[in-house]
C-alpha positions in Angstrom: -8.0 -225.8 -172.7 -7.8 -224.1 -176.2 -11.2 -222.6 -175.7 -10.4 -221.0 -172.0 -6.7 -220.0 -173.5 -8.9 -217.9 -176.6 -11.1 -215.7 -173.9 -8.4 -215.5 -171.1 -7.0 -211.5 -171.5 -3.9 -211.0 -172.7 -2.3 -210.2 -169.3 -3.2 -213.7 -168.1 -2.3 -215.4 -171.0 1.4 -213.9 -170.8 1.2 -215.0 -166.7 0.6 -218.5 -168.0 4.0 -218.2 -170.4 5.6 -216.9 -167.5 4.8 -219.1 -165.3 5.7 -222.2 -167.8 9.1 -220.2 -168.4 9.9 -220.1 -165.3 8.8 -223.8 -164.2 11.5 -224.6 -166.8 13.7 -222.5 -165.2 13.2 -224.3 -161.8 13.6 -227.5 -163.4 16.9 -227.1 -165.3 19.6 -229.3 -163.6 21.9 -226.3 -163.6 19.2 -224.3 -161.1 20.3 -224.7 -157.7 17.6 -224.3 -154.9 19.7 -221.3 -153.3 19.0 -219.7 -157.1 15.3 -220.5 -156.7 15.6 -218.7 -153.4 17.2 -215.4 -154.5 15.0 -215.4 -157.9 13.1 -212.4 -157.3 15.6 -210.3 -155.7 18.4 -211.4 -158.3 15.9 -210.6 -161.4 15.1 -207.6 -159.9 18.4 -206.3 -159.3 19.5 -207.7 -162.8 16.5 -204.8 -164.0 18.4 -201.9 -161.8 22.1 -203.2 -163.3 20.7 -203.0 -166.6 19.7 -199.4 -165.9 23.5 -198.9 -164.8 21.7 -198.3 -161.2 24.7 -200.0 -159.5 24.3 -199.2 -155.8 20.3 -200.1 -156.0 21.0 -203.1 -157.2 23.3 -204.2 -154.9 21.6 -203.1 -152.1 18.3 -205.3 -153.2 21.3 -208.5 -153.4 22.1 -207.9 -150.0 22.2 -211.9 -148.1 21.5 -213.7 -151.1 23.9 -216.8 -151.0 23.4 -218.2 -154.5 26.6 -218.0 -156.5 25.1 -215.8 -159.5 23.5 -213.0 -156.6 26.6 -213.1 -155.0 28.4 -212.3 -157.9 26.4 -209.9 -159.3 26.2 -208.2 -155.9 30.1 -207.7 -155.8 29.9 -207.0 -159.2 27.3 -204.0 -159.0 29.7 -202.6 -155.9 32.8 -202.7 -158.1 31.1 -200.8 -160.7 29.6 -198.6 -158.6 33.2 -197.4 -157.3 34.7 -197.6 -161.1 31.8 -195.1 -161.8 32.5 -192.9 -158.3 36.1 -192.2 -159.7 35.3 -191.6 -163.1 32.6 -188.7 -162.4 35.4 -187.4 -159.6 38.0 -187.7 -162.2 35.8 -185.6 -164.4 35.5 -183.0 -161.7 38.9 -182.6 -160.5 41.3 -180.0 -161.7 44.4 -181.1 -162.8 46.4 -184.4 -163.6 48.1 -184.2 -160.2 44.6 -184.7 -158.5 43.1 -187.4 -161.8 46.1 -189.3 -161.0 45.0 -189.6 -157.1 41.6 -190.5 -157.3 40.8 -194.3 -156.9 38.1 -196.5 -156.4 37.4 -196.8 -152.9 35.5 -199.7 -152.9 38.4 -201.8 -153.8 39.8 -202.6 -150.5 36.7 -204.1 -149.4 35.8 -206.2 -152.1 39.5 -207.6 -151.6 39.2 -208.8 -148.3 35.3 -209.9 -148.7 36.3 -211.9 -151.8 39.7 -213.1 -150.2 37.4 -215.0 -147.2 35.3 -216.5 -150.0 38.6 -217.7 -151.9 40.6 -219.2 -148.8 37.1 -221.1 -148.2 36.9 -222.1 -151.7 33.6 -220.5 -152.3 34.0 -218.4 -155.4 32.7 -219.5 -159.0 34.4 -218.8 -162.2 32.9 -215.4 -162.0 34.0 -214.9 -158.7 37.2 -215.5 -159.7 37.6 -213.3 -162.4 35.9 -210.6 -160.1 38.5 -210.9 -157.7 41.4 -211.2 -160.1 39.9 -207.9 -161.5 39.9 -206.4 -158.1 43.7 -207.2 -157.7 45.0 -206.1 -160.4 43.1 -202.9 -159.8 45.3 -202.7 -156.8 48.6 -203.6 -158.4 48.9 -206.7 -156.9 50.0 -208.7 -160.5 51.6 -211.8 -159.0 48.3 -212.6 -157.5 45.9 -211.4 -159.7 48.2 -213.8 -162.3 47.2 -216.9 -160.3 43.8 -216.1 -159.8 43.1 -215.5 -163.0 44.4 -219.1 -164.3 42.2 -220.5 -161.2 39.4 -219.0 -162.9 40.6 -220.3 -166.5 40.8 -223.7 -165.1 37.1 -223.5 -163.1 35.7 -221.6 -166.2 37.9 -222.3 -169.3 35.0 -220.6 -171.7 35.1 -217.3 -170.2 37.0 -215.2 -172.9 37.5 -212.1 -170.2 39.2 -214.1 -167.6 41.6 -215.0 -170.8 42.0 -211.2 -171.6 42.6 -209.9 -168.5 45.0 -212.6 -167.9 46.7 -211.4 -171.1 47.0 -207.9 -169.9 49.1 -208.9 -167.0 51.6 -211.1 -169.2 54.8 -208.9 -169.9 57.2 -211.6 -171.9 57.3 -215.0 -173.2 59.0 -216.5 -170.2 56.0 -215.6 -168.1 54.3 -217.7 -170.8 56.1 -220.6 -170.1 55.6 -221.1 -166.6 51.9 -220.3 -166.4 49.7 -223.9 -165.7 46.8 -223.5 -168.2 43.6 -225.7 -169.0 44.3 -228.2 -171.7 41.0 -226.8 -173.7 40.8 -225.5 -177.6 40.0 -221.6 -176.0 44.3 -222.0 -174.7 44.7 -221.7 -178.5 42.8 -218.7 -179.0 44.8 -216.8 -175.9 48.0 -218.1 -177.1 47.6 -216.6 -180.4 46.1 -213.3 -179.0 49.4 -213.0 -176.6 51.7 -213.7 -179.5 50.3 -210.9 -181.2 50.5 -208.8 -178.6 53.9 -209.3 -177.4 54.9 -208.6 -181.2 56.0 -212.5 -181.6 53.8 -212.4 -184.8 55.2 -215.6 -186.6 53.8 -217.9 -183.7 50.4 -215.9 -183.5 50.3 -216.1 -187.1 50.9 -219.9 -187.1 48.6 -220.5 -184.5 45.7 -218.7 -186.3 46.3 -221.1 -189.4 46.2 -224.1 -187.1 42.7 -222.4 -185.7 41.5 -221.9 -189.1 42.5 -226.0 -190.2 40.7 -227.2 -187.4 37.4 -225.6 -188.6 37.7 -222.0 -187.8 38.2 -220.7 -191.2 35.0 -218.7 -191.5 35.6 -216.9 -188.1 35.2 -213.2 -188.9 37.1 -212.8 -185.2 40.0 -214.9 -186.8 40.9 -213.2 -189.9 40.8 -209.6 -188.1 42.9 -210.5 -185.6 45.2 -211.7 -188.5 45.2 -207.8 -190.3 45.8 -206.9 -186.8 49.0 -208.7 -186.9 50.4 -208.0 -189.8 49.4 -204.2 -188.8 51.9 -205.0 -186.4 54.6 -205.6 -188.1 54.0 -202.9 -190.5 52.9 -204.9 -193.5 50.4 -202.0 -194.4 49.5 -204.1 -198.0 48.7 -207.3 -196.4 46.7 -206.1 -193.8 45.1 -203.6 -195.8 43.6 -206.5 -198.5 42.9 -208.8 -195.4 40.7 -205.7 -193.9 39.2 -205.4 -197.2 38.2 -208.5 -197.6 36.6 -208.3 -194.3 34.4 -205.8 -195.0 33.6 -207.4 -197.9 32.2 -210.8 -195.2 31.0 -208.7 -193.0 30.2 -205.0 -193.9 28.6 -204.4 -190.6 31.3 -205.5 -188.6 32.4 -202.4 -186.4 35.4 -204.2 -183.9 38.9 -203.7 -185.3 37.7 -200.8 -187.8 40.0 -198.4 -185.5 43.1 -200.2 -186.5 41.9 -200.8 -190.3 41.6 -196.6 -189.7 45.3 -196.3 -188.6 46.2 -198.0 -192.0 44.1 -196.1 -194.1 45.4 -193.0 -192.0 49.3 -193.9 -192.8 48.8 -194.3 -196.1 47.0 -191.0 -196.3 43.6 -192.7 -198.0 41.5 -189.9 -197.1 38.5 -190.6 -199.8 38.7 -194.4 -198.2 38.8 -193.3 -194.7 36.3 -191.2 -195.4 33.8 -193.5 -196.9 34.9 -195.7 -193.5 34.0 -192.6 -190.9 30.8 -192.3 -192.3 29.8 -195.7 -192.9 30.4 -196.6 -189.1 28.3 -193.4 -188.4 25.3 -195.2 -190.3 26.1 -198.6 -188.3 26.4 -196.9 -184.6 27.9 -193.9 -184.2 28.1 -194.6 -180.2 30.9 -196.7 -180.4 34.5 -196.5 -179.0 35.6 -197.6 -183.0 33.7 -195.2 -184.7 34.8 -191.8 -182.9 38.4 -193.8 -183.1 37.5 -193.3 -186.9 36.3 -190.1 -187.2 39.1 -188.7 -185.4 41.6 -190.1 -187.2 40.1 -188.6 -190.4 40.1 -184.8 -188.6 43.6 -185.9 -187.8 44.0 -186.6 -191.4 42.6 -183.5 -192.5 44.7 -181.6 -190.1 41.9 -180.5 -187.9 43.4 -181.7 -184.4 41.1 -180.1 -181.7 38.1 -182.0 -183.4 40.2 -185.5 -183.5 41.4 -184.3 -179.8 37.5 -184.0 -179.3 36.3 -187.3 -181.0 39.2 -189.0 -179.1 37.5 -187.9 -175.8 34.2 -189.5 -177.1 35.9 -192.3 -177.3 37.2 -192.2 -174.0 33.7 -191.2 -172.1 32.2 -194.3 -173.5 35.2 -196.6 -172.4 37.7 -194.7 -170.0 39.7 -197.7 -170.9 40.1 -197.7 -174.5 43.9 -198.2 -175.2 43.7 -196.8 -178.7 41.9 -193.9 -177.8 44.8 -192.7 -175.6 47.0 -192.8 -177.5 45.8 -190.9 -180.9 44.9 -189.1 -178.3 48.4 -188.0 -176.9 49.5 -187.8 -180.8 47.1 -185.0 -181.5 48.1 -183.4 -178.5 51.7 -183.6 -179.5 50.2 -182.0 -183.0 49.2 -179.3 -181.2 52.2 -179.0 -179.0 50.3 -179.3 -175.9 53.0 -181.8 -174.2 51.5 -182.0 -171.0 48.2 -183.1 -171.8 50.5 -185.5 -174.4 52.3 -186.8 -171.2 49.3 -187.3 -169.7 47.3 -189.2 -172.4 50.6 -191.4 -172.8 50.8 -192.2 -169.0 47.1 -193.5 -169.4 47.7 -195.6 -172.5 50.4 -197.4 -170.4 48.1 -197.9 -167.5 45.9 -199.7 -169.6 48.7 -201.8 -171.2 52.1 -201.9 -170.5 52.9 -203.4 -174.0 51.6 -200.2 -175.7 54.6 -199.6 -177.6 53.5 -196.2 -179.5 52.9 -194.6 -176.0 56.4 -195.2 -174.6 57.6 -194.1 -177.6 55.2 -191.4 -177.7 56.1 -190.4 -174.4 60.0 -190.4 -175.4 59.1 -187.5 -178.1 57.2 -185.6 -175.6 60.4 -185.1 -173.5 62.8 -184.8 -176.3 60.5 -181.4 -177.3 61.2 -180.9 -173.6 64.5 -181.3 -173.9 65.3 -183.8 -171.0 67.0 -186.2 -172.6 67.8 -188.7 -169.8 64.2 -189.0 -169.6 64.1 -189.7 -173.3 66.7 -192.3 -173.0 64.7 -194.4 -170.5 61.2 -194.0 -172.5 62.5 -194.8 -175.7 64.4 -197.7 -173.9 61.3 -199.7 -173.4 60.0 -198.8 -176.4 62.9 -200.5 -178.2 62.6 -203.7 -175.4 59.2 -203.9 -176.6 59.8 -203.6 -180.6 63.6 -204.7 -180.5 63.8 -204.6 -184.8 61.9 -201.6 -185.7 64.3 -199.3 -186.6 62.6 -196.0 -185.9 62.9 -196.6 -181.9 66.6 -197.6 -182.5 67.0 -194.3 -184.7 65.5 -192.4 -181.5 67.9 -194.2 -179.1 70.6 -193.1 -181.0 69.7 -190.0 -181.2 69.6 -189.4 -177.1 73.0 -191.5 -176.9 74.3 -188.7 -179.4 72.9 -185.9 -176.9 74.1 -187.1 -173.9 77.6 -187.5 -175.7 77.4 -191.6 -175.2 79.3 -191.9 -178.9 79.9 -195.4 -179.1 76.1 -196.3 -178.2 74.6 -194.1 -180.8 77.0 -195.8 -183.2 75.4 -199.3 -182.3 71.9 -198.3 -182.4 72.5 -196.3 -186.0 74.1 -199.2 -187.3 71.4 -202.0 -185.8 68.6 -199.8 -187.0 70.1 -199.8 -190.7 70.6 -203.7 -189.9 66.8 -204.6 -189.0 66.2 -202.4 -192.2 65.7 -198.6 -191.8 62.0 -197.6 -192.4 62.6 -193.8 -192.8 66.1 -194.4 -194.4 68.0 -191.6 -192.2 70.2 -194.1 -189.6 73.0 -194.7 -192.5 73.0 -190.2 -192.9 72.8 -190.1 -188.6 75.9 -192.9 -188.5 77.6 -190.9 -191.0 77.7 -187.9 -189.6 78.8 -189.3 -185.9 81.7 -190.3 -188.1 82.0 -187.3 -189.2 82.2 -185.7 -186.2 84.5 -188.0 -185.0 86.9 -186.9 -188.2 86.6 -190.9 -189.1 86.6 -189.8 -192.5 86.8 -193.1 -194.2 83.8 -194.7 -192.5 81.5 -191.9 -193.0 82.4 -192.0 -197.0 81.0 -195.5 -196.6 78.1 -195.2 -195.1 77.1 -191.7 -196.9 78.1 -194.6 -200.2 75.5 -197.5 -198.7 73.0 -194.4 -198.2 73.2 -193.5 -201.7 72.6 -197.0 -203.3 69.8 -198.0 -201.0 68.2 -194.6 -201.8 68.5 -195.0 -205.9 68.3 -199.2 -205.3 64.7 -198.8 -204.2 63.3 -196.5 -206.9 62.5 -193.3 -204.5 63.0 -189.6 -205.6 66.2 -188.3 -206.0 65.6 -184.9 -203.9 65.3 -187.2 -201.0 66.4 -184.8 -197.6 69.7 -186.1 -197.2 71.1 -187.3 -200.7 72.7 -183.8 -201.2 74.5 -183.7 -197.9 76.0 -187.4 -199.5 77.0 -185.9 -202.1 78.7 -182.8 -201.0 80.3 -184.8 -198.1 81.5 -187.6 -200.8 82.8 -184.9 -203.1 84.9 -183.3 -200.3 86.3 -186.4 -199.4 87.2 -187.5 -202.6 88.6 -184.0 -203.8 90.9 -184.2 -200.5 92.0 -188.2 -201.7 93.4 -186.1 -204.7 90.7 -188.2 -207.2 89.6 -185.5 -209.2 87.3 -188.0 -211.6 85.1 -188.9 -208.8 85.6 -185.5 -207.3 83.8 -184.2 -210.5 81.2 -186.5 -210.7 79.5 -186.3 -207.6 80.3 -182.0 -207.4 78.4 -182.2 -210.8 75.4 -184.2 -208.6 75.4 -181.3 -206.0 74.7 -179.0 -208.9 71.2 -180.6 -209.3 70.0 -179.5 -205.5 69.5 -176.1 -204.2 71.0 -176.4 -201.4 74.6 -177.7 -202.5 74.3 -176.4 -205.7 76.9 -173.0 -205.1 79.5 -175.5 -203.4 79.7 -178.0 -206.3 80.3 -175.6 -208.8 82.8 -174.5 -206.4 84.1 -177.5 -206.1 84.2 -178.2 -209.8 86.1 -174.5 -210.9 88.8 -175.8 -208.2 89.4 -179.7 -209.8 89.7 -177.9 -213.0 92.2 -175.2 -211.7 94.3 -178.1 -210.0 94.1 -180.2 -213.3 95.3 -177.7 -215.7 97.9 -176.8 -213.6 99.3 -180.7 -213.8 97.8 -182.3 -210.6 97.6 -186.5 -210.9 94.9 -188.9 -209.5 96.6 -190.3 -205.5 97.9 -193.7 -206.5 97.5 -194.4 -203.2 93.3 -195.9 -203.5 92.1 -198.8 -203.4 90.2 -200.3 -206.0 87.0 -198.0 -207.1 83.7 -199.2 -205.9 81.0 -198.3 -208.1 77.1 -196.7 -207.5 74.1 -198.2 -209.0 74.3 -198.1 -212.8 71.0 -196.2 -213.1 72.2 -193.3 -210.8 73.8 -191.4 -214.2 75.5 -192.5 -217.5 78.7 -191.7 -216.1 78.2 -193.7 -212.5 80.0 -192.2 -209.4 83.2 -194.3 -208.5 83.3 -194.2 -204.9 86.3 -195.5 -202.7 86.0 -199.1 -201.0 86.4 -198.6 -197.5 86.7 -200.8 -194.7 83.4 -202.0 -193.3 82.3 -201.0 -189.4 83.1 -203.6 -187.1 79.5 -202.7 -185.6 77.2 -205.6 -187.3 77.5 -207.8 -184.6 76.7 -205.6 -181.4 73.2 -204.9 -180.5 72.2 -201.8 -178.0 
């Protein structure tokens, strides 16, 4: 009655919520009598997982039959092993002994779990549990079908989706994978697309989410920044993180990559503001020491982003980003072995990771082992086919190990896809060069000049000189003293070619007061960019390199 619930104490009374709680509990059509069964041992091993007590709580699940003891039981014993090799990987040495340790409990949870699976025992849970375990164990085929069994049993578990994900290397692997007709298929096939860079179909998907009543999903528009991060759109995905933050200023997942673009574009008062704003929210999160290192990194203090990095890493050994900043501030600091080693763990974690193939690639090119190079850089370009800087790096080892006629592909591609860094154009050039192929490297040292002055950047770019001189030369030697003139009078503005073009220039006037004539023999003049002088350098039309339609 009301009057015996007013005088019962406190202790009683919350016995009598309890009780009704759990006689609601009971009565739920989803509560099995093999869960009433295992209640008290489950809750209380639920209390010990919480506490991250993994082998307690197993051991208190041991015969319980219900499907959620079961799986937490398995699950507590994975963990248990996962934590094992990450306090032995702490311990030991060297990489050589990090990169033998393993979770021993593996093998045993595989062949427990198999026996459940052949008898058709295991849950959605289960599944993904076991899925886990063999890709643990390398075994990808399987843990690929698995992990769509689980889908299928399970379709609104997001981490069966993700894992599956992980183990996806191209779009044909796409195409042949048997997936539940539901609306979360959307949501993974616009999270693969981004990650296997095919950002025009992730994009499109997103906007198909977002019409079919998604459009105030926070998860939604990051994961559109993200993409346009991708594809190095730094403006776009810059205002879209903006806005973000704007909807939800607490939000702390994805702030790592919004980081990276503050980071490129060297914001430092805005990445600042960023570091120490995620501090406020939680500074124990893999994001926010993802944040503050890249701001040390930004300032140029590398041993405390190295340091942040490793926070990062302590509170999620599986952090892909982490990793990898994390082999780029070794490479800062010239420590290429511990850069090798971060790489090799980014890659682990994701296959797709373009920056640490590449990443790996520069490590042995300080190294100077150049077939090793070759194959890093390799699948860095499989993986980001039209970004030019992997193609500029291809070229680059071709050119080393004297493979001519590939470096000349990938120069010529990279300038094709459009050069970021503007140096495969001043690379081909000087292969032609080098190859006395005169003619070809006047044109390309011609298209270097234009694109340089055609999109507004300063003139004392690194290589514009070098253009010049080389275009001077060539055009001294065709006996066409005009153009000769004007671009030796262009080498007098730099430093470095400023001695040879006046050079140049007492010789032209020399040879044209003794009598000398233009060559008759050139082809019609073709002309620089208008805004390059008042008197524009005629350069010589050339024949174009047969070279567009080959790909590395």
């Amino acid at each position: 009655s009301a009057q015996d619930t007013l005088v019962l104490p406190c202790g009683k009374l919350a016995c009598v919520h309890i009780a009704g709680l759990i006689s609601k509990v009971f009565n739920s059509p989803l509560f099995l009598q093999e869960d009433a069964r295992d209640l008290d041992a489950y809750t209380l091993a639920k209390s010990y997982f919480d506490l991250k007590e993994y082998d307690r709580a197993a051991y208190f699940l041991r015969g319980c039959k219900s499907q959620k003891a079961y799986f937490l039981y398995m699950y507590s014993r994975y963990l248990s092993g996962e934590k094992k090799k990450d306090d032995e990987t702490v311990d030991s040495l060297g990489p050589l002994e990090k990169g033998q340790v393993k979770n021993e409990a593996l093998r045993e949870l595989r062949v427990e779990l198999s026996k459940k699976h052949k008898a058709q025992e295991l849950d959605g849970f289960g599944l993904y549990l076991y899925g886990v375990v063999l890709r643990k164990l390398d075994l990808s085929k399987e843990a690929i079908d698995v992990f769509v069994e689980a889908t299928h049993v399970l379709p609104l578990h997001w981490g069966a989706w993700l894992e599956l994900c992980n183990l996806i290397t191209d779009k044909e692997m796409l195409k042949f994978l048997s997936l539940p007709d539901t609306w979360m298929k959307e949501f993974f096939l616009a999270h693969i697309y981004t990650e296997l860079q095919l950002i025009e179909e992730a994009l499109q998907k997103y906007q198909s989410l977002i019409d079919a009543g998604f459009s105030k999903s926070t998860y939604i528009i990051s994961q559109i920044a993200v993409a346009y991060h991708n594809i190095r759109d730094i403006d776009k995905a810059l205002s879209i993180f903006n806005e973000l933050r704007k909807q939800d200023p607490y939000r702390i997942e994805n702030m790592d990559t919004f980081s990276n673009l503050l980071y490129v574009r060297s914001m430092k008062p805005e990445l600042s503001y960023l570091a120490h704003n995620l501090c406020e929210i939680d500074k124990y999160r893999v994001e926010t020491c993802c944040v503050i290192g890249n701001y040390y990194s930004l300032r140029s203090q590398h041993e405390k982003a190295a340091l942040y990095f490793q926070r990062a890493l302590k509170l999620n050994p599986r952090y892909l980003g982490a990793w990898t900043l994390m082999g780029h501030e070794y490479m800062e600091m010239k420590n290429t072995s511990a850069a090798i080693q971060a790489y090799r763990h980014a890659i682990e974690v994701n296959k797709r990771d373009y920056r640490a193939w590449y990443g790996l690639g520069q490590t042995y090119e300080i190294l100077k082992m150049p077939f090793y190079c070759l194959y890093y850089y390799r699948r860095a370009h499989q993986l980001r086919p039209n970004d030019s800087r992997m193609l500029v790096a291809l070229g680059e080892c071709y050119e080393k190990l004297n493979q001519l006629v590939e470096a000349k592909k990938c120069y010529w591609r990279a300038y094709a896809v459009g050069d970021v860094e503007k140096m495969a154009l001043v690379k081909l050039a000087k292969l032609h060069e080098q190859l006395n192929e005169s003619e070809q490297a006047a044109q390309c040292y011609i298209k270097y000049i234009q694109d340089i002055y055609s999109c507004g950047e300063i003139v004392e770019h690194l290589e514009v000189s070098t253009a010049f001189r080389y275009l001077a030369q060539y055009y001294f030697k065709c006996k066409l003293w005009d153009e000769a003139s004007a671009c030796a009078q262009k080498c007098c503005s730099f430093n470095d070619t400023r001695e040879e073009g006046k050079a140049l220039l007492r010789q032209i006037l020399q040879l044209r007061n003794q009598g000398e004539t233009s060559s008759t023999e050139i082809a019609t003049p073709f002309f620089l960019p208008a805004s390059l002088s008042a008197n524009s350098t005629p350069t010589r039309r050339v024949s174009p390199l047969n070279l567009s339609s080959v790909t590395p």
